[in-house]
FIKOLZA-1660 file (N, C-alpha, C; in steps of 0.1 Angstrom, whole numbers, plus 5000, padded with zeros to 4 digits):
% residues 192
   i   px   py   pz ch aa at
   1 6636 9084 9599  A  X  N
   1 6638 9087 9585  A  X CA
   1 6629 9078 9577  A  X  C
   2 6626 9060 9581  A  X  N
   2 6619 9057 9576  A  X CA
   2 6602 9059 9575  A  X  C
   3 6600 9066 9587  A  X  N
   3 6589 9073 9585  A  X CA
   3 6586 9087 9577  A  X  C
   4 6593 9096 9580  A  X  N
   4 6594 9105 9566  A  X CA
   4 6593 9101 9553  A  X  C
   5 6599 9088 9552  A  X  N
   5 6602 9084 9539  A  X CA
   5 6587 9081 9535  A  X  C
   6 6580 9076 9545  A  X  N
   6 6567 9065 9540  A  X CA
   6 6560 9080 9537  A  X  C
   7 6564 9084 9543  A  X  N
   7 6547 9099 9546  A  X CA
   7 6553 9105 9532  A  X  C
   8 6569 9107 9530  A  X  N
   8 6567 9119 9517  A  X CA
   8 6564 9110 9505  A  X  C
   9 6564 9093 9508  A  X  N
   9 6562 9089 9494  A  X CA
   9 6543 9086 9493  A  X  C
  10 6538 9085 9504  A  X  N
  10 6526 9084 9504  A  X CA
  10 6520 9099 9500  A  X  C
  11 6525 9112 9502  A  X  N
  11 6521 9122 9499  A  X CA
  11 6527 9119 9485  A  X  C
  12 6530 9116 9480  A  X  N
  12 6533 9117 9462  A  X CA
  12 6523 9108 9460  A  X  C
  13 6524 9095 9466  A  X  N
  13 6511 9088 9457  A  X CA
  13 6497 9098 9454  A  X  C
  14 6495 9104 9468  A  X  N
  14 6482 9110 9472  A  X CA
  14 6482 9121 9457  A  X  C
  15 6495 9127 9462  A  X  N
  15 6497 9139 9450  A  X CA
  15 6497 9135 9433  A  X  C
  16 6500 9125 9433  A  X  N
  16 6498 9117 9425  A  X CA
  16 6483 9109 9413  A  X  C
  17 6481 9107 9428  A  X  N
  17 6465 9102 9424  A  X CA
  17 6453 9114 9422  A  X  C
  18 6458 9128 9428  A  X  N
  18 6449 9138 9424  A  X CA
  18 6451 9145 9415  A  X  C
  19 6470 9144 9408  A  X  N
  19 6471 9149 9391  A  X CA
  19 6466 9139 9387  A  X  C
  20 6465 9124 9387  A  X  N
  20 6459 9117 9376  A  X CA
  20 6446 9116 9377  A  X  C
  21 6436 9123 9386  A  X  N
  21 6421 9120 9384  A  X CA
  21 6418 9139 9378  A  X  C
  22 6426 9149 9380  A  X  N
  22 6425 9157 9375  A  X CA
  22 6429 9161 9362  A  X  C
  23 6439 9150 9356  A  X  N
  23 6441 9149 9338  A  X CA
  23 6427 9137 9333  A  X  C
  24 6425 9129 9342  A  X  N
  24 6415 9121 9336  A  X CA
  24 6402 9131 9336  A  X  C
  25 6397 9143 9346  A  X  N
  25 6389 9149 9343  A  X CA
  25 6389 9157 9333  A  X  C
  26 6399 9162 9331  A  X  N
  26 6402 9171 9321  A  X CA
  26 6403 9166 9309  A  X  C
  27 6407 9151 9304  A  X  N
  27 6403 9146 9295  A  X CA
  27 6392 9136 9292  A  X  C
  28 6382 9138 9303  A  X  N
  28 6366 9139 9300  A  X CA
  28 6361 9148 9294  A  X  C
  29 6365 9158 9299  A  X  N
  29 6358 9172 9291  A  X CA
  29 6364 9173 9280  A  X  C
  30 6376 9170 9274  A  X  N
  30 6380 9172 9263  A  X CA
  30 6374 9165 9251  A  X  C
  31 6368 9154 9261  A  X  N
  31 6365 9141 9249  A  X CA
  31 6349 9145 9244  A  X  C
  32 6339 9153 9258  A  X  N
  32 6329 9156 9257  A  X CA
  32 6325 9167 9246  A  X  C
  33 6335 9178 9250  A  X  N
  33 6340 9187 9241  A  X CA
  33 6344 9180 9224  A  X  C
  34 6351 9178 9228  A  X  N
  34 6355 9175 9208  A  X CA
  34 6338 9167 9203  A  X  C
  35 6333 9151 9213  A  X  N
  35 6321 9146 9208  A  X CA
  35 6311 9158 9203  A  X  C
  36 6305 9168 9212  A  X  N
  36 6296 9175 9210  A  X CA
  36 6303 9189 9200  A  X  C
  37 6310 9187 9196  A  X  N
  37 6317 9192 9179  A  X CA
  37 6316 9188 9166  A  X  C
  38 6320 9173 9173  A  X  N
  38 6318 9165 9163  A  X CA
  38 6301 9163 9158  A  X  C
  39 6290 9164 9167  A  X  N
  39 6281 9163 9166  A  X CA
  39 6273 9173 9159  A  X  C
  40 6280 9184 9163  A  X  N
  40 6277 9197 9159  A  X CA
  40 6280 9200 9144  A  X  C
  41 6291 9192 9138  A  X  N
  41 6297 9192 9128  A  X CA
  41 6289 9184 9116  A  X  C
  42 6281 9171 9125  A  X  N
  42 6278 9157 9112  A  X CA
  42 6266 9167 9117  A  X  C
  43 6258 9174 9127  A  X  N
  43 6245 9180 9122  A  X CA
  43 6247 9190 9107  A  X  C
  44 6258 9194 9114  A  X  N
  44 6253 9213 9101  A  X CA
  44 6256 9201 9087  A  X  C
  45 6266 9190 9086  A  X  N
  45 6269 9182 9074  A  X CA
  45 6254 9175 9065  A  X  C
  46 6247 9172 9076  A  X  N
  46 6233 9165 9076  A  X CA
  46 6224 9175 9072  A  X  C
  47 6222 9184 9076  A  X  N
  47 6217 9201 9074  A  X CA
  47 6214 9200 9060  A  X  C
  48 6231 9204 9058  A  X  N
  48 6235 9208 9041  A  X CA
  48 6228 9201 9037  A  X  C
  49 6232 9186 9035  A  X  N
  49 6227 9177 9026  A  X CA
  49 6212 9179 9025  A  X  C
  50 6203 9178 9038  A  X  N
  50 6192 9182 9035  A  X CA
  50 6187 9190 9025  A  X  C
  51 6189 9200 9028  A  X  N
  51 6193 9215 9021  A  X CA
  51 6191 9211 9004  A  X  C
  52 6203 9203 9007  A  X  N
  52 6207 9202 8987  A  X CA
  52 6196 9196 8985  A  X  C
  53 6193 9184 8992  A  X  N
  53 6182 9175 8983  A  X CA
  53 6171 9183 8985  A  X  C
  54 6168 9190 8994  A  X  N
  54 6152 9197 8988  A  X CA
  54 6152 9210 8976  A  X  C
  55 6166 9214 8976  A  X  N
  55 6167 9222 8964  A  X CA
  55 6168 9214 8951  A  X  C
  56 6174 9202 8954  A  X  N
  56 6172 9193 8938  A  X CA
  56 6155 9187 8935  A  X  C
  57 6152 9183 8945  A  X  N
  57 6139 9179 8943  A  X CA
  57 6130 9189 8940  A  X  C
  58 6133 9203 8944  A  X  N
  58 6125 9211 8937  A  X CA
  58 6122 9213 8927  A  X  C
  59 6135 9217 8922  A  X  N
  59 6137 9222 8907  A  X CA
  59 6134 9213 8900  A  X  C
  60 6135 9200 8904  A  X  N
  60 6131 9188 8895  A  X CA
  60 6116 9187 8896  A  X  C
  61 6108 9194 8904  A  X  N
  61 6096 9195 8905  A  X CA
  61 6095 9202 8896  A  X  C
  62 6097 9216 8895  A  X  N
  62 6097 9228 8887  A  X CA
  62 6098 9226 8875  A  X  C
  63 6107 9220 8873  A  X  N
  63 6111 9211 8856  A  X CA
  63 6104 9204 8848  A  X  C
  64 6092 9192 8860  A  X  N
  64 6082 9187 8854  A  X CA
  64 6071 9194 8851  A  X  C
  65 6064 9201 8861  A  X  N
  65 6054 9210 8858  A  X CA
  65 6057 9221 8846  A  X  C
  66 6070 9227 8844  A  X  N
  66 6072 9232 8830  A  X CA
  66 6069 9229 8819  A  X  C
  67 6077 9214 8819  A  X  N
  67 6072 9203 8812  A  X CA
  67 6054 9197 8807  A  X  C
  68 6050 9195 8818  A  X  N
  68 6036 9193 8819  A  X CA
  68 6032 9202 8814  A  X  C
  69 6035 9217 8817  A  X  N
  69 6024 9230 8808  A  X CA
  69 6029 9227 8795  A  X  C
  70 6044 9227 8793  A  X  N
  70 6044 9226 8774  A  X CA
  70 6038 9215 8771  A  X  C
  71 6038 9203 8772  A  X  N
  71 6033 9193 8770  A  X CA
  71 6013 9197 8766  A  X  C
  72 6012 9201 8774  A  X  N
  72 5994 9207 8776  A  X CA
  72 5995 9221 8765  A  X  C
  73 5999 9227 8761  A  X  N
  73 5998 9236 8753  A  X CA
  73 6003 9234 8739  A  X  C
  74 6008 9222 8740  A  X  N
  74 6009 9210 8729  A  X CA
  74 5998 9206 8719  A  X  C
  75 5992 9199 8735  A  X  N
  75 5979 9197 8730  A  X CA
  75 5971 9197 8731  A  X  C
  76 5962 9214 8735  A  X  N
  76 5956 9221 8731  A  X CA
  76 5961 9229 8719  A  X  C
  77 5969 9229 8710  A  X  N
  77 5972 9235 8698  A  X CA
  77 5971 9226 8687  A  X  C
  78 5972 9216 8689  A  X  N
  78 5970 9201 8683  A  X CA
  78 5955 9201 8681  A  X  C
  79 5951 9204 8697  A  X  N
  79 5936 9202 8698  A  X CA
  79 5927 9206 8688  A  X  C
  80 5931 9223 8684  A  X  N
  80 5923 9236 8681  A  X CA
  80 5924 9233 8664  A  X  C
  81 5941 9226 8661  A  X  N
  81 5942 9227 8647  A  X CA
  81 5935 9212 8641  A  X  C
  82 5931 9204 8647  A  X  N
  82 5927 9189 8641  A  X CA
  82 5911 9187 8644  A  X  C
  83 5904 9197 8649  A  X  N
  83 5889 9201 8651  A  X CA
  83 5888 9196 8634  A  X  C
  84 5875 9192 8634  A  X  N
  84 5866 9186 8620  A  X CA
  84 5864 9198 8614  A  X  C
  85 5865 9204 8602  A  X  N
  85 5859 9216 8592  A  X CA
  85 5849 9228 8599  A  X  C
  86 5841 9222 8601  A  X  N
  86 5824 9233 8606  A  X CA
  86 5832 9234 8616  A  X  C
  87 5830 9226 8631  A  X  N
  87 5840 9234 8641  A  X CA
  87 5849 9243 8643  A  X  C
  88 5859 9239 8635  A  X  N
  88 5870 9245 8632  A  X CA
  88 5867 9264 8627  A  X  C
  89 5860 9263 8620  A  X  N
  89 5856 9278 8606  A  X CA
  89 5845 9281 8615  A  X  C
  90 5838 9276 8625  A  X  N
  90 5827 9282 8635  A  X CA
  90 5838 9289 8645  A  X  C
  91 5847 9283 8647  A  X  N
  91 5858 9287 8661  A  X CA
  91 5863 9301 8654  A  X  C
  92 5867 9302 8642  A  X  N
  92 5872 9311 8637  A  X CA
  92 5866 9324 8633  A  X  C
  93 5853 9318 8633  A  X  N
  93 5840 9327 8630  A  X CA
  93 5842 9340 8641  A  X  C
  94 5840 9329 8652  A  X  N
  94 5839 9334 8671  A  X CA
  94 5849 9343 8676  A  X  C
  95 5865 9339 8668  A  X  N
  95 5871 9349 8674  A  X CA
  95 5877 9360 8658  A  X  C
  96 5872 9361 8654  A  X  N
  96 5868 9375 8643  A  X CA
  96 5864 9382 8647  A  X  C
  97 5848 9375 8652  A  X  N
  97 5840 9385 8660  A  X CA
  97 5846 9389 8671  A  X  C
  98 5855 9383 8680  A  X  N
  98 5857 9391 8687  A  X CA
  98 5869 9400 8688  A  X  C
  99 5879 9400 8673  A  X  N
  99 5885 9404 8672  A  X CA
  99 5889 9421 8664  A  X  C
 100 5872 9417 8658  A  X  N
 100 5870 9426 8646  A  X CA
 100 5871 9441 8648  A  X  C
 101 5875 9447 8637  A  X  N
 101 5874 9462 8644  A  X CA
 101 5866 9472 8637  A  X  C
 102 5856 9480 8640  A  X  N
 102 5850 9491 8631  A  X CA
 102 5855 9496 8614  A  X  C
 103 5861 9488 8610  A  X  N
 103 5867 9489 8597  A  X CA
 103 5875 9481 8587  A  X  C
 104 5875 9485 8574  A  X  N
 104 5880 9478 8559  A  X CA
 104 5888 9465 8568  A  X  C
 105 5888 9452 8568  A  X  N
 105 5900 9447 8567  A  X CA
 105 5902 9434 8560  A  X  C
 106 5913 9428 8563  A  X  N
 106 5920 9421 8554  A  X CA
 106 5923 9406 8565  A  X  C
 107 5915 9396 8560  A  X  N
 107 5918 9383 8568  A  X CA
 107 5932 9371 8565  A  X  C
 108 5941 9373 8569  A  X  N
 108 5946 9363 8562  A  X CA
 108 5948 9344 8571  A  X  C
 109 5945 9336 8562  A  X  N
 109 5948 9324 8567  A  X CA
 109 5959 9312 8564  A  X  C
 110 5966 9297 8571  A  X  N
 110 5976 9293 8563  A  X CA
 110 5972 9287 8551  A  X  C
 111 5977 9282 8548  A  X  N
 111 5977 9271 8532  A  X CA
 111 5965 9262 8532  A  X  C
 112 5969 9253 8544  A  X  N
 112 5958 9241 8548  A  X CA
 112 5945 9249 8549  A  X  C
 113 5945 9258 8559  A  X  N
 113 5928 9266 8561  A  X CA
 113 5925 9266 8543  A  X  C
 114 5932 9278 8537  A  X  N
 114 5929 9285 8526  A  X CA
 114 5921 9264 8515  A  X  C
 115 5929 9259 8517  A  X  N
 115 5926 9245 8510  A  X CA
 115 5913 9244 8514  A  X  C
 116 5909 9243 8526  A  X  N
 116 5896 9237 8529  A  X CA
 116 5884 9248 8537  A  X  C
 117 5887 9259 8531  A  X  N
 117 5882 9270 8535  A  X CA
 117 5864 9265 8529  A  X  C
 118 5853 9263 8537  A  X  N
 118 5837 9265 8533  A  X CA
 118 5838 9276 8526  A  X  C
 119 5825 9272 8512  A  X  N
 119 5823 9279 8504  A  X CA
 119 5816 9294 8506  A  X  C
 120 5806 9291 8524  A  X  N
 120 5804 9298 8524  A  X CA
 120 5807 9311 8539  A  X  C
 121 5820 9309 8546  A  X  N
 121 5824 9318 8551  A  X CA
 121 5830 9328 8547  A  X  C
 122 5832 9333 8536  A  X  N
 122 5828 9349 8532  A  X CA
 122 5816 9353 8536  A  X  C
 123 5810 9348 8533  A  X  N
 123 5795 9353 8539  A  X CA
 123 5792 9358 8557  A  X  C
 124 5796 9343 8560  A  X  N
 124 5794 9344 8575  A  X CA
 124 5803 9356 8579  A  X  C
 125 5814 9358 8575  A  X  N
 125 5823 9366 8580  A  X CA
 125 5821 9380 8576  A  X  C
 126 5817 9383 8569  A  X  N
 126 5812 9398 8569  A  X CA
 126 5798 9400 8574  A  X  C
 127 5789 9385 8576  A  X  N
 127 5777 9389 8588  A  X CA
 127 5782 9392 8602  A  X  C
 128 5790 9390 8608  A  X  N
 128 5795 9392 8620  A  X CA
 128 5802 9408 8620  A  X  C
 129 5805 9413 8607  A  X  N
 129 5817 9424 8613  A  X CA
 129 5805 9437 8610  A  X  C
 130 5800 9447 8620  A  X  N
 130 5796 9453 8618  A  X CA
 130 5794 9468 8610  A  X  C
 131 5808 9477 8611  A  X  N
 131 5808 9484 8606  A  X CA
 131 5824 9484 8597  A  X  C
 132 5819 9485 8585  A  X  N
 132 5833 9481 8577  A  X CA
 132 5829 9469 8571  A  X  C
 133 5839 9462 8563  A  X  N
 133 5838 9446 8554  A  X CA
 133 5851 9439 8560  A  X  C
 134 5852 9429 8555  A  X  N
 134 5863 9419 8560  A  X CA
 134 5862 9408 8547  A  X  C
 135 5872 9410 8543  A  X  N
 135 5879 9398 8532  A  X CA
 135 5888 9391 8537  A  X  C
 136 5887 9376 8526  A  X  N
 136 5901 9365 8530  A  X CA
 136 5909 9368 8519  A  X  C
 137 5918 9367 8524  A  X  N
 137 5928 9371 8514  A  X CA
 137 5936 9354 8508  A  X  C
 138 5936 9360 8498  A  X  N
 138 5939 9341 8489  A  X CA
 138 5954 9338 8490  A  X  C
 139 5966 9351 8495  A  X  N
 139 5979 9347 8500  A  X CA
 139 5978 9339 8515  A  X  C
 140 5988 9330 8516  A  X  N
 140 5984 9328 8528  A  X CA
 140 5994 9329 8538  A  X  C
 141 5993 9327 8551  A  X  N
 141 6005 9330 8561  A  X CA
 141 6010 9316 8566  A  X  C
 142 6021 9320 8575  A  X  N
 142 6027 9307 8578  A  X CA
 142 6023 9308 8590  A  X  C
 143 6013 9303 8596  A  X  N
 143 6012 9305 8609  A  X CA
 143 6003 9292 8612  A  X  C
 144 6002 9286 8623  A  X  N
 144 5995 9276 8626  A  X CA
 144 5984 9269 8627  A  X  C
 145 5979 9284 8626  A  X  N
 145 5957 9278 8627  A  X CA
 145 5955 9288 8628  A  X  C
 146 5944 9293 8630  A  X  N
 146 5938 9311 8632  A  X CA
 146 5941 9318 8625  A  X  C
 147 5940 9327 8621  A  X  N
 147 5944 9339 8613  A  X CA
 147 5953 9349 8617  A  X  C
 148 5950 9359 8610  A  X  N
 148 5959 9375 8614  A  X CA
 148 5950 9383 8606  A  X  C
 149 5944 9395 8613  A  X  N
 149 5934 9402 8607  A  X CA
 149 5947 9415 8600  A  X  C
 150 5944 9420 8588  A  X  N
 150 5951 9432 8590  A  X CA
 150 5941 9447 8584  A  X  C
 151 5943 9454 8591  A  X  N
 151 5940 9471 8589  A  X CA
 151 5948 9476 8583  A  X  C
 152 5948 9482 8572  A  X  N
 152 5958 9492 8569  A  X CA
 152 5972 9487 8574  A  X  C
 153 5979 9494 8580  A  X  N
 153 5992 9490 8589  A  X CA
 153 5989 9480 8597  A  X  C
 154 5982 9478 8603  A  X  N
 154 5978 9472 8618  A  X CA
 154 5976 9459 8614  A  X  C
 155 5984 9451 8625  A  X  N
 155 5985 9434 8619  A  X CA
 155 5977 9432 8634  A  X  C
 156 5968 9419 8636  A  X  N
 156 5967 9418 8647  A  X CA
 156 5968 9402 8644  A  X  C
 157 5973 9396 8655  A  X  N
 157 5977 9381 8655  A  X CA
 157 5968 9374 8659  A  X  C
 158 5961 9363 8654  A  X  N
 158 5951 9356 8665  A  X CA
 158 5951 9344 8662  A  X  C
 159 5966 9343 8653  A  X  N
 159 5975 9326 8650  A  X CA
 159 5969 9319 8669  A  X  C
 160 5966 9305 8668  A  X  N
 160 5966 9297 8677  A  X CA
 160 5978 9296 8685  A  X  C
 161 5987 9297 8681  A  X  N
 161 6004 9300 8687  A  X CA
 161 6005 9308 8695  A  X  C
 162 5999 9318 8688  A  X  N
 162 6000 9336 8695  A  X CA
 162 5990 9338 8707  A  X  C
 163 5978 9331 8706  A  X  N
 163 5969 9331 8722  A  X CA
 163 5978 9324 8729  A  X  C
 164 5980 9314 8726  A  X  N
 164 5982 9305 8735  A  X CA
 164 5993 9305 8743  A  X  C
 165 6006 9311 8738  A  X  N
 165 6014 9322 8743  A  X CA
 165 6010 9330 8751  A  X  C
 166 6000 9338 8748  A  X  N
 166 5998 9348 8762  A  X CA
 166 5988 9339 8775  A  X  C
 167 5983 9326 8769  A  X  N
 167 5981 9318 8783  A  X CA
 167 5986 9315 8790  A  X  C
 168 5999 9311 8782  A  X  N
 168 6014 9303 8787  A  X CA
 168 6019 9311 8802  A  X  C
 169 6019 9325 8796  A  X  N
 169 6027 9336 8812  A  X CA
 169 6016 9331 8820  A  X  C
 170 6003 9333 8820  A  X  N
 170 5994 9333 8829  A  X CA
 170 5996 9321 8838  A  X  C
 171 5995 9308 8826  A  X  N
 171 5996 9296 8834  A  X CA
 171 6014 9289 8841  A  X  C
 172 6020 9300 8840  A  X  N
 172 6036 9302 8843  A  X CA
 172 6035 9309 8857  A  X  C
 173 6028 9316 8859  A  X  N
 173 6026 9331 8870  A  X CA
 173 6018 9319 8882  A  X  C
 174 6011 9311 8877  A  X  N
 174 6005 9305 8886  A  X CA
 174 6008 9294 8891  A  X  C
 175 6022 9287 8884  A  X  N
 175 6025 9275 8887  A  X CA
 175 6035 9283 8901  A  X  C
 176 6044 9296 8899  A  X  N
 176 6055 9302 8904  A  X CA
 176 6043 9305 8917  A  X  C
 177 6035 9307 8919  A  X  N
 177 6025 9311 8928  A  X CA
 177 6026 9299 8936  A  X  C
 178 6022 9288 8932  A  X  N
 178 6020 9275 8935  A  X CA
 178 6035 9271 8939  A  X  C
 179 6045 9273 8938  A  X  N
 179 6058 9271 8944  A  X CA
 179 6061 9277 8953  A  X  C
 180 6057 9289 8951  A  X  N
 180 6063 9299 8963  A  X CA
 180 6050 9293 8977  A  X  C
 181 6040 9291 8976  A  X  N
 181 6032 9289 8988  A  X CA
 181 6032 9278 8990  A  X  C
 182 6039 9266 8982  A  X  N
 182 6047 9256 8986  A  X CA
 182 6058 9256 8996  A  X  C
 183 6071 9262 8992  A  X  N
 183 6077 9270 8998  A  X CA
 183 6076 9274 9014  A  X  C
 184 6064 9281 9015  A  X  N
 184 6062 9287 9029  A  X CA
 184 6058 9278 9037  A  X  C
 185 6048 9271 9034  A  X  N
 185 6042 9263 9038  A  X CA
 185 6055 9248 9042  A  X  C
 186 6064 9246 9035  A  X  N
 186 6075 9237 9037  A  X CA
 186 6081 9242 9050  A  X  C
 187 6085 9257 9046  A  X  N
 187 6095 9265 9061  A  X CA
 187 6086 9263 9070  A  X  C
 188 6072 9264 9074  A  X  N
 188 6063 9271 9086  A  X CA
 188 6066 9253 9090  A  X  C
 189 6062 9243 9085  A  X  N
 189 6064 9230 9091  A  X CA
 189 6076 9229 9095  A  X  C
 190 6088 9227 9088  A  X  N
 190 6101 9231 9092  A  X CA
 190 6102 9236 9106  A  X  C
 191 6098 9246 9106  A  X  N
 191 6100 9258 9121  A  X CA
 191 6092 9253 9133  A  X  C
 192 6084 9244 9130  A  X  N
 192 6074 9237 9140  A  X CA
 192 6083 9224 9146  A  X  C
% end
């Protein structure tokens, strides 16, 4: 009996020792498991963040360079309006001419031009317009520097504001160019 006894209690140790190395296995794998969750979890967490900070640093790129162009179209409009007299009424000369149209028109300029307007660009200004005349007109407009020619109906703008505005898209179209192949060029490294 005492030997039954020894064998069925040594078969329980045995039985014993192979449930507790097969919960200790089993809670290897669980521990392995949950770690490489957890890891999986602080990556995609680490991911995100990434993620955010290159979308804040972007935009905050994007923001300065916005900046930078108004800033620069600042002053080039500063630039064009604080030109010395002759420069100034020669520049204005240059885009008449290339504004002008086969007919009667009507020049107008602001207050300041009209003040320090040369005695003699009337003259110059109908030497340039070929067919048709061109007068300044002694009302003046509220506009920044340049003129506005007018025809009949037909106003045409060539206020310094008003070009420089349609530079503005151009030099807008090309900054967004310059982000976007930014951009690709960020992913294609990324992917490598």
């Amino acid at each position: 009996a005492q030997i039954q006894a020894d064998q069925i209690e040594h078969e329980a140790e045995d039985k014993a020792k192979e449930i507790l190395a097969q919960a200790d296995a089993e809670a290897r794998r669980h521990k392995i498991a949950i770690l490489e969750s957890g890891r999986a979890q602080a990556d995609a967490v680490v991911r995100t963040a990434q993620s955010n900070a290159s979308l804040i640093v972007r935009n905050a790129l994007l923001k300065k360079r916005r900046a930078l162009i108004e800033e620069t179209l600042d002053d080039m409009l500063d630039m064009l309006r604080n030109q010395p007299d002759t420069e100034y009424f020669d520049m204005l000369l240059e885009l008449a001419k290339q504004a002008a149209r086969p007919e009667n028109g009507i020049m107008f300029l602001n207050t300041r031009d009209l003040q320090r307007l040369p005695a003699d660009f009337l003259q110059r200004l109908q030497a340039l317009v070929s067919c048709g005349s061109m007068t300044v007109s002694d009302r003046s407009r509220e506009i920044d520097g340049g003129f506005v020619l007018q025809y009949g109906d037909l106003e045409m703008n060539c206020s310094f504001s008003a070009m420089l505005e349609a530079r503005r898209e151009e030099m807008e179209d090309l900054v967004n160019r310059e982000l976007f192949a930014e951009t690709a060029a960020d992913n294609w490294k990324n992917a490598q």
